[in-house]
N, C-alpha and C positions, 0 to 999 in steps of 0.2 A: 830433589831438594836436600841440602846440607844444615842440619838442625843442630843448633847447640844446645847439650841439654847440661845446665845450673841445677846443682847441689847444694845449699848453701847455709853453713854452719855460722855459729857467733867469734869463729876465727879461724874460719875456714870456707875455702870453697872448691869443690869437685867440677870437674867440667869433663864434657865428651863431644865430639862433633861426627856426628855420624851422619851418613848417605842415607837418604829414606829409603831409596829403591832399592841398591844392593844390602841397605841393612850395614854396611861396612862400618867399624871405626876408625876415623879419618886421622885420628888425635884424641890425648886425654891428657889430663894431668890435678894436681891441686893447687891450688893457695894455701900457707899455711903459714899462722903465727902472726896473721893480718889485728892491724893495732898494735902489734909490740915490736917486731921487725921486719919479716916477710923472707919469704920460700916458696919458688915455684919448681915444681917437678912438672914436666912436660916430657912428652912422648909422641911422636909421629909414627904412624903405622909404617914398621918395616924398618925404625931405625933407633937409634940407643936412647935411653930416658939420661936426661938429667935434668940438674938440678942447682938453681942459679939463686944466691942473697938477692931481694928487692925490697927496698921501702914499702910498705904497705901500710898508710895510716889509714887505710879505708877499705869497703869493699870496693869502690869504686876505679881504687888502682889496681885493685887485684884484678877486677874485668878488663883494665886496659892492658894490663899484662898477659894476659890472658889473649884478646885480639893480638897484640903486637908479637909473641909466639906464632900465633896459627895462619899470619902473613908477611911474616919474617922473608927474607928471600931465599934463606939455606935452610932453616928448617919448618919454616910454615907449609901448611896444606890447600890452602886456600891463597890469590892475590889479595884482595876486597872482601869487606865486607857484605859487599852486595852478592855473595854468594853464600852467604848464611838466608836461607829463607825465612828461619824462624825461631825460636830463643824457646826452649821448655822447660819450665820451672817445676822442680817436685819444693810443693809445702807439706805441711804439716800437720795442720789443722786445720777442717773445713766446715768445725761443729754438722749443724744439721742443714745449712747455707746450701752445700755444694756436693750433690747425686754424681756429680763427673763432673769431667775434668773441662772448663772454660777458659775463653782468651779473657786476657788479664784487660780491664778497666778501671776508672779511677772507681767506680761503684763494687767491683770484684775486690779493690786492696782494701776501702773502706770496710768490707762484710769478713775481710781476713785480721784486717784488725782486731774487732771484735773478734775475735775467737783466740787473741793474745793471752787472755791469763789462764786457757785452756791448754796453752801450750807456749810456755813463756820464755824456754830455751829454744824453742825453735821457729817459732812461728814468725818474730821478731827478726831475726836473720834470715830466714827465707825474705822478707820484704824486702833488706834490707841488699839483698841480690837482684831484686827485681827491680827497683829502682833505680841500680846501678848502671843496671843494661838499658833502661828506660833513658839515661843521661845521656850514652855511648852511641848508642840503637834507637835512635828515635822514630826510625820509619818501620822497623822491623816491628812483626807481630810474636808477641809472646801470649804463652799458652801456662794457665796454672794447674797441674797436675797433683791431685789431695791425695795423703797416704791414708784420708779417712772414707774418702769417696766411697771406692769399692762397698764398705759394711754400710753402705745405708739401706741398703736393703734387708735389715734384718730386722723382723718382725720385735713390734712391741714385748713378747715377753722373753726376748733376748736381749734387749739391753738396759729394759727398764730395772733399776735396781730397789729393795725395796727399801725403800726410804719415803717419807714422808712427801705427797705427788708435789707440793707446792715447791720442793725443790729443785724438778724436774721443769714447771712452768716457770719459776722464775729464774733458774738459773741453767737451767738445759745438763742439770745433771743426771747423766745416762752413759751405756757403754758407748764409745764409737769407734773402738780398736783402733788398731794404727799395723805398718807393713800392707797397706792394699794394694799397693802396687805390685809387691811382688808376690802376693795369695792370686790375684789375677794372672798375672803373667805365667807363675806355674803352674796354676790350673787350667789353663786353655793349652799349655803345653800337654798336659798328663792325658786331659781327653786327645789329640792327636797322636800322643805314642801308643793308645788304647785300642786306637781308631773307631773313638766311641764319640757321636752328637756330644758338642760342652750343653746343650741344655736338656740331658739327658743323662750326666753322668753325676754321679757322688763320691766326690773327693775330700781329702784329708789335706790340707798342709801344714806341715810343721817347719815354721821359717825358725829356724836354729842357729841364732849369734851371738854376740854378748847380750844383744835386746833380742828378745824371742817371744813368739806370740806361734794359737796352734787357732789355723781355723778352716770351720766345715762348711763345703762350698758346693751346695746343693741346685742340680741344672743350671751352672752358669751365675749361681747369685749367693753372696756369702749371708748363712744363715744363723752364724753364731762364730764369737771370736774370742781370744783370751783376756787379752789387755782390754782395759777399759776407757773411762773417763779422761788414764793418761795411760804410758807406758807401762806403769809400775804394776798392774794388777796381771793376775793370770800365772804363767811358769816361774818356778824360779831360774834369775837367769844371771849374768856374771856377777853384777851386784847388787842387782835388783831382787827383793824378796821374794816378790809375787805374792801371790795368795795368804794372808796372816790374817786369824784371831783378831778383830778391830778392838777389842780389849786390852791387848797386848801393848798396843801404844802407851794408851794411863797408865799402865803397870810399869812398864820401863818408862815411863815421863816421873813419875815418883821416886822410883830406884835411884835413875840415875841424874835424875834433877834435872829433864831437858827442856825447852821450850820446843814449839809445833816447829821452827826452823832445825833445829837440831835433830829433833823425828825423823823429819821426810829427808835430812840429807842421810842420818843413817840407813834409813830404808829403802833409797837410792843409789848410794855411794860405797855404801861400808857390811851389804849384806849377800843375800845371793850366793853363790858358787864359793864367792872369795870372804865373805861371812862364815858360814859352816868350816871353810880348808882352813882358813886362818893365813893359807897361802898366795891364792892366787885367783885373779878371773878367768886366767886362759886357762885354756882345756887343756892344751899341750902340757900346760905346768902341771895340771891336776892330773893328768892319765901317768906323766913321767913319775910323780908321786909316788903317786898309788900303785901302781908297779913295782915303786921300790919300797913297799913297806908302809905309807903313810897312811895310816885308818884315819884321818878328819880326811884326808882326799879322796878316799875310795867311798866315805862317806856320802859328801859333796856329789861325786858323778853318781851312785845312784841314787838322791835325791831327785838330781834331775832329772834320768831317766824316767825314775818312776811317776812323776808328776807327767812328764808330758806323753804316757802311756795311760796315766788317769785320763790326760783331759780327749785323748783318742777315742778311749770306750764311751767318753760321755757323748760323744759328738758323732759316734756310731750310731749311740740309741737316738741321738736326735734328728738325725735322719733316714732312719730305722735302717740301717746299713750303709755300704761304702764299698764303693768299685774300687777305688784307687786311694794309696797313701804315698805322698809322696815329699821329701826331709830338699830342704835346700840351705842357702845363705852358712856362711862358715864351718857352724860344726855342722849341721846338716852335710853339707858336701862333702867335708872332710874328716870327720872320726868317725870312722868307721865301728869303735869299739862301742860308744852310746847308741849308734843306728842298731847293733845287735841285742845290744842291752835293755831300749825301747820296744825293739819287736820280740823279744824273750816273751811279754806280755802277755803277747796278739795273735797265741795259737789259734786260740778258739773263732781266730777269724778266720779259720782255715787257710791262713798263711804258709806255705811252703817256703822257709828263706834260704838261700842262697850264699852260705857264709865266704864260698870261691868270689862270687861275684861282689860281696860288700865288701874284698878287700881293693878298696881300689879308694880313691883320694880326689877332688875335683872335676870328676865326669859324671855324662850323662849316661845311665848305664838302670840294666832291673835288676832289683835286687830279690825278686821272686822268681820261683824256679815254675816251669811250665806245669799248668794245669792247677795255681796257687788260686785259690776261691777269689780273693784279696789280692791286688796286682802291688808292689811296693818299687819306688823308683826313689834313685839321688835324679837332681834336675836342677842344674844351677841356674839359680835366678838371675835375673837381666833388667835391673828397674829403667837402669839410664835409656836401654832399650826401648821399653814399658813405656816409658817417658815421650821417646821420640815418636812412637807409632802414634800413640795420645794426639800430640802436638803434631803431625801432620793428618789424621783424621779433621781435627778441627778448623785447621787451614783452608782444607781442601771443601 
């Protein structure tokens, strides 16, 4: 079965078409700049990407652009549509609605609705892709994939916060992480390179990207996560603050004369990594930095480090131990120098590391050396992946 799995942003949208059975990517590419002019990158397996100006006043043309690519007659992968089996949609928020991942009904979009001001930059554009394909694709079955799904299995005193309960009843405010998709995907991977039972093993991941979340994934079920109610809670991450003093707000609201809009776009937009450097979100800019001399940017990466070496030991003790750590998603996969700098930490987990084997860049590879108490791996995530298996489980 050839699955298309939808990504889909408020001006943007990702797409993959992979083969269920060999796993293969068939095709990829995005939409970009949809509503103001439009941009599609396309790419066939095995042959050059580019990238073509298209009108896009919707997502609905970007879907059709999208099909008219992947059955093109020189560069599509596919004749027809009817050889798409199945459409899989990653959203975004599934409040407390949705345990896994379901085929999409008008009762499923209804209950994602609701969960809109829970998640208002994305939630809203995820539908607004699935609708799209629903126009296009009317006999095809689509499949809604929750990046909150995976954490609902976390016990009451992991996400309830402490705040007054009536807030919690009437407004379902609580942790529900986000990144489930890919804390799942790499943790069913890490028990296989272990060759340990997943409902038997105790894993760490730390999904490391500009949005970064660290969560402990005890026999196969995630028992604590960082992000919370939205993304913003939990690490500090490219612009994102994480974790702050709920005081701090009034204090800088008086200072600097802000309203509650103004707050959350600096504590979103204007903090994190590139808050503390004064320079930059990406890492590359801050390591280049700090290498040559910049104390706010050497500052900046060990912030980070150190936080998400904090929130490892917390989620140690909370699973009174941990087989497996294992770093994915951007700087995960690829800085080598924070992967060191995080496990500097984590002697005392009887870590053996490996600094020959951490120097390496986007593989999948152990970063602990034989006989290391504590087994430590890079393991590049695979949502679009995640996605498709999801969405052919549920067909089938």
């Amino acid at each position: 079965m050839n699955i298309l799995v939808i990504n889909c942003g408020s001006s943007s949208l990702k797409f993959q078409l992979i083969n269920s059975e060999s796993e293969k990517v068939l095709a990829k590419g995005i939409c970009e700049r949809i509503g103001i002019d439009g941009r599609l990158t396309y790419q066939a397996a095995g042959s050059e990407k580019t990238k073509t100006e298209k009108d896009m006043p919707s997502h609905t043309e970007a879907i059709q652009y999208v099909i008219e690519a992947l059955t093109d007659n020189e560069t599509g992968v596919i004749k027809s549509l009817d050889e798409i089996g199945a459409v899989g949609h990653r959203l975004v928020h599934g409040g407390e609605k949705f345990a896994s991942s379901v085929i999409i009904t008008e009762e499923v979009k209804k209950a994602v609705e609701e969960c809109n001001e829970l998640a208002p930059l994305h939630n809203p554009a995820n539908l607004i892709g699935v609708n799209a394909c629903e126009k296009l694709m009317p006999g095809t079955p689509m499949a809604a994939v929750f990046d909150t799904a995976f954490h609902q299995t976390m016990p009451e005193k992991a996400y309830m916060y402490g705040l007054p309960y009536e807030y919690y009843e009437k407004y379902k405010v609580r942790r529900y992480g986000f990144h489930g998709t890919s804390h799942s995907f790499v943790s069913k991977r890490a028990a296989e390179l272990t060759g340990r039972p997943y409902d038997a093993t105790k894993t760490i991941v730390c999904h490391l990207g500009n949005g970064a979340s660290v969560c402990a994934v005890k026999n196969g079920k995630s028992i604590d996560t960082s992000m919370g109610l939205t993304p913003l809670e939990g690490l500090v991450m490219g612009t994102r603050s994480g974790d702050i003093d709920p005081a701090i707000l009034e204090f800088i609201a008086k200072k600097e004369n802000l309203d509650i809009e103004g707050l959350m776009n600096m504590l979103n937009k204007k903090s994190g990594v590139q808050g503390i450097s004064g320079l930059s979100s990406d890492f590359r800019d801050l390591t280049d930095a700090s290498l040559a001399g910049d104390k706010r940017a050497k500052i900046a990466l060990e912030v980070f480090s150190y936080r998400v070496a904090k929130y490892i030991g917390s989620y140690v003790a909370a699973m009174n131990g941990v087989d497996v750590i294992a770093f994915t998603a951007g700087i995960g996969e690829n800085d080598e120098l924070v992967r060191a700098a995080v496990c500097s930490y984590l002697g005392y987990l009887g870590i053996e590391f490996d600094e020959d084997a951490n120097n390496t860049r986007g593989q999948e590879i152990e970063l602990s050396k034989p006989g290391s108490k504590v087994r430590v791996f890079v393991i590049p995530t695979n949502e679009e992946l995640a996605i498709a298996r999801e969405t052919e489980a549920l067909i089938k």
